[in-house]
Legacy VTK file of the C-alpha trace (Angstrom):
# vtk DataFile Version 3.0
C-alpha trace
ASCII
DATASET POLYDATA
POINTS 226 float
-33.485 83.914 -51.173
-35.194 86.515 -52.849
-37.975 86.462 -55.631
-35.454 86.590 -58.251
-33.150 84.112 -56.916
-36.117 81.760 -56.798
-37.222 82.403 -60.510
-33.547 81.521 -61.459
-32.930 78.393 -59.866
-36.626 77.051 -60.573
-37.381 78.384 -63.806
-34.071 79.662 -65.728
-35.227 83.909 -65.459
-32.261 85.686 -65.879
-33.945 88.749 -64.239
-31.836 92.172 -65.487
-34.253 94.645 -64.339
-34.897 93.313 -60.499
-37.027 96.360 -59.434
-39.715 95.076 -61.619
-39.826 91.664 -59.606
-40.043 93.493 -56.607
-42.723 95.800 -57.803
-44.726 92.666 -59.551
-44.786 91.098 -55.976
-45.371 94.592 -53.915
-49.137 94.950 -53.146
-50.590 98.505 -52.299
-51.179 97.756 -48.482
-47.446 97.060 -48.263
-46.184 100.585 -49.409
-49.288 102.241 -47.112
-46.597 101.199 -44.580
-43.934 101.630 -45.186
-41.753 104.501 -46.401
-40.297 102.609 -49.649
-40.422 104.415 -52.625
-41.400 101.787 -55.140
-44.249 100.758 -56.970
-47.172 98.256 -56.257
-48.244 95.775 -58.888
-51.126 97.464 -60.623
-49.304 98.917 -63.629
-47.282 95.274 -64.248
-50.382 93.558 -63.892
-52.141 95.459 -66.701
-49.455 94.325 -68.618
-49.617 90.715 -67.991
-53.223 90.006 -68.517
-52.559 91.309 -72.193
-49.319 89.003 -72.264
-51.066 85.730 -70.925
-53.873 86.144 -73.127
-52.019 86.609 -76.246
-49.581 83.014 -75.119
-52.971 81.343 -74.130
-54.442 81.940 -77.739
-51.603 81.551 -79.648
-51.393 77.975 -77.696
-55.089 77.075 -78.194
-54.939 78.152 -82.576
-51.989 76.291 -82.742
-52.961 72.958 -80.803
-52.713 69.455 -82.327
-55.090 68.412 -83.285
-57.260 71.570 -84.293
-59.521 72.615 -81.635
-62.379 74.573 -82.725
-63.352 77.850 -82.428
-66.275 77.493 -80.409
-64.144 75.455 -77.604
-61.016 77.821 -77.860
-63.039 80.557 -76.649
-64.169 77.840 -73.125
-60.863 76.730 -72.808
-59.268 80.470 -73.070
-61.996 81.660 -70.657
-60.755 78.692 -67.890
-57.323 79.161 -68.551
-57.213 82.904 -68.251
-59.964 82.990 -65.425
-58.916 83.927 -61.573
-59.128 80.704 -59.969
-56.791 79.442 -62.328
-54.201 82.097 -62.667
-53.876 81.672 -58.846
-53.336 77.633 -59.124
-50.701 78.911 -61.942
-48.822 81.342 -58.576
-49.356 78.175 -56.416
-47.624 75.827 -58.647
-44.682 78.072 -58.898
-44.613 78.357 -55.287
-44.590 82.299 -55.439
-46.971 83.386 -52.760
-44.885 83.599 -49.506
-42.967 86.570 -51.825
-45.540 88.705 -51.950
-45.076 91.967 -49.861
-48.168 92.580 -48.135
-49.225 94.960 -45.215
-50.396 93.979 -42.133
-53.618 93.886 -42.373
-53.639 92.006 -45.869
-51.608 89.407 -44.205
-53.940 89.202 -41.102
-56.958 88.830 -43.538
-54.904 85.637 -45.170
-54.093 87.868 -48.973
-51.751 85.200 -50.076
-54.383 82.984 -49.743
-56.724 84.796 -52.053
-57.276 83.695 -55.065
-57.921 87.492 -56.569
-54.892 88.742 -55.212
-52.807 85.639 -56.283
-54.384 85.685 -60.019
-53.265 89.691 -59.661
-49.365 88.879 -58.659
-49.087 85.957 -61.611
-50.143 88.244 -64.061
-48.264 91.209 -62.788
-45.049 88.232 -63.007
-45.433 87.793 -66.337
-45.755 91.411 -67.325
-42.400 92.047 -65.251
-40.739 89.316 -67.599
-42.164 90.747 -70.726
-41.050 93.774 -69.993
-37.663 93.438 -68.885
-36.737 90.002 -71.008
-39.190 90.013 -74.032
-42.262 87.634 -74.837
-40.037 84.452 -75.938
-38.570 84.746 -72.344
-42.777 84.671 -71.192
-43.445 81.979 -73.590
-40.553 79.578 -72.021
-41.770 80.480 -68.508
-45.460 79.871 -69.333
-44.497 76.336 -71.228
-43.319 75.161 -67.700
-46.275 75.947 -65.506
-49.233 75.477 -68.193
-49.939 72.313 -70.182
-53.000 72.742 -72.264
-54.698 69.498 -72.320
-57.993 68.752 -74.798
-59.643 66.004 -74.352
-62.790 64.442 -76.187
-64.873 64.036 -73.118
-64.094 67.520 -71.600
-64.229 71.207 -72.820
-61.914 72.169 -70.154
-58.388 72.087 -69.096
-57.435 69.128 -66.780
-54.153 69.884 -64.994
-52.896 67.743 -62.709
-49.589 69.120 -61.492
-51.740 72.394 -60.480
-54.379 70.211 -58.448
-51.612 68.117 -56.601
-49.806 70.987 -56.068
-52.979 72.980 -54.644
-53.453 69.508 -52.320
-50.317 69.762 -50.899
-49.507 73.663 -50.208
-50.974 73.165 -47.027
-47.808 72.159 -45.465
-44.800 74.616 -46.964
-42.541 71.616 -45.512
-43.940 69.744 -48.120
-41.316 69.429 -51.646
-42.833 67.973 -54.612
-40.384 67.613 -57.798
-40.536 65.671 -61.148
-37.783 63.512 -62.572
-36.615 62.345 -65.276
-36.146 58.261 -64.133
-35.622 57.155 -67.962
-35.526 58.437 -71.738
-35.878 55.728 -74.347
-36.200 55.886 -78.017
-35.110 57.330 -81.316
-33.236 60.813 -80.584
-35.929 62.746 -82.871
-38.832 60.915 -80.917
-38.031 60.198 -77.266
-39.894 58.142 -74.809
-39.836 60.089 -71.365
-40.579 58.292 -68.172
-40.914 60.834 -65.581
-41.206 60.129 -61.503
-43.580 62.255 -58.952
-41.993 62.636 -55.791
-43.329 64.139 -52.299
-40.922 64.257 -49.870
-38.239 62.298 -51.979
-41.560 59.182 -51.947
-42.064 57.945 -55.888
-46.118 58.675 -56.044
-46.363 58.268 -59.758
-44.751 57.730 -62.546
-45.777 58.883 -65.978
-44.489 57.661 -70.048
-45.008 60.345 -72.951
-42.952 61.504 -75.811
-43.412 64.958 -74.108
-41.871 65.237 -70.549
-44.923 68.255 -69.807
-47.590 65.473 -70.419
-45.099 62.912 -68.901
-45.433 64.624 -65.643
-49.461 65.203 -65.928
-49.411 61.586 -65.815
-47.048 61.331 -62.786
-49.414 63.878 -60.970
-52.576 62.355 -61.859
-51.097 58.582 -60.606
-49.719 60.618 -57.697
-53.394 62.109 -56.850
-55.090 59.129 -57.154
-52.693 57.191 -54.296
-53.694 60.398 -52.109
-57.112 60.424 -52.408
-57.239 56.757 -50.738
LINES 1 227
226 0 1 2 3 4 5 6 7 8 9 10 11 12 13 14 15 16 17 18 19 20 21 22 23 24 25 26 27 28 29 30 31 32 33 34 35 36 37 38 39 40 41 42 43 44 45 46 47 48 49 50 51 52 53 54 55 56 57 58 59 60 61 62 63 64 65 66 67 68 69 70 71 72 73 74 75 76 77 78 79 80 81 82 83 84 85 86 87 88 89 90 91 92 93 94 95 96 97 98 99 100 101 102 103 104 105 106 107 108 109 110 111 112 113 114 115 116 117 118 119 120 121 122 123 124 125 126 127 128 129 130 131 132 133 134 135 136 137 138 139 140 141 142 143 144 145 146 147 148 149 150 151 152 153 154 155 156 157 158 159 160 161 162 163 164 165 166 167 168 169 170 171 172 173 174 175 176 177 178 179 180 181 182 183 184 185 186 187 188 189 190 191 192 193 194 195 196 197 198 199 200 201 202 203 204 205 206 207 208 209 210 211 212 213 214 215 216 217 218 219 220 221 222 223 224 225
């Protein structure tokens, strides 16, 4: 399965343009090698950091409730930093994609966290660029959940931490479902299940399945942490 393949069956990307997937996941080193005549990911990546920034404070202005200016500016500066744009790549389960030459790969590149941050943004200035910023905007919905909290200026997600626990071991699969919906049609109740290896470790209840399964994760990261 290529990268494109993947970003279909996981998250919906009806990719038109594939040579900018491939050049979004190419880094430099690879091309030194070999005699492909495509690009790496510098260009796309350009491109992305503008994108993500844009989603990440249109997202913050338009939170409920309000956030203030002050803490936008923190919570934009986490979201958007390198550490976290890498646990965004991780989450998707994107790294073992990445082209890299030998010696990247010897020196453990998909493992570092610049390089990753690099590829994720590079992704989502392939998207914009071949399927438009709504087509970004649904992508980024189902890896980010923005989470504001009285206690904390930051952003506390759980599905990127479990995930980042358990990449360890590729054998590893960690999915969310849906185990019930109650409630009015215009209001429903999701109860969402976290499961490693097909093993319910949490289980989370919100009227928005993204928080739903930040719940699951968090119950699921507390049993693993015993």
């Amino acid at each position: 399965m290529d990268v494109c393949e993947f970003l279909k069956e996981r998250y919906g990307v009806n990719a038109v343009n594939r040579s900018l997937y491939r050049d979004a996941f190419t880094h430099a080193s690879y091309l030194n090698e070999t005699d492909e005549q495509s690009n790496d990911y510098e260009r796309l990546e350009f491109m992305g950091d503008a994108v993500v920034e844009i989603w990440v404070s249109s997202k913050l202005f338009h939170h409920v409730p309000e956030i203030s200016e002050g803490k936008m500016t923190t919570m934009r500066s986490q979201l958007v930093c390198e550490k976290s744009l890498a646990s965004f790549l991780r989450q998707m389960q994107l790294p073992p994609f990445i082209r890299l030459g030998a010696g990247e790969i010897k020196n453990r590149g998909r493992q570092r966290d610049s390089l990753l941050a690099d590829v994720f943004e590079a992704l989502m200035g392939a998207i914009y660029l071949d399927l438009g910023f709504a087509e970004v905007s649904r992508v980024l919905d189902q890896v980010i959940t923005i989470v504001d909290t009285p206690e904390a200026t930051g952003v506390v997600d759980y599905k990127t931490r479990l995930q980042e626990l358990v990449q360890s071991d590729s054998r590893r699969v960690l999915k969310y479902v849906v185990l019930n919906e109650t409630g009015a049609s215009n209001n429903p109740l999701f109860e969402i299940g976290c499961y490693l290896d097909d093993v319910l470790m949490g289980t989370g209840k919100e009227h928005s399945k993204k928080k739903a399964e930040q719940l699951a994760a968090r119950e699921a990261l507390d049993k693993l942490a015993l």
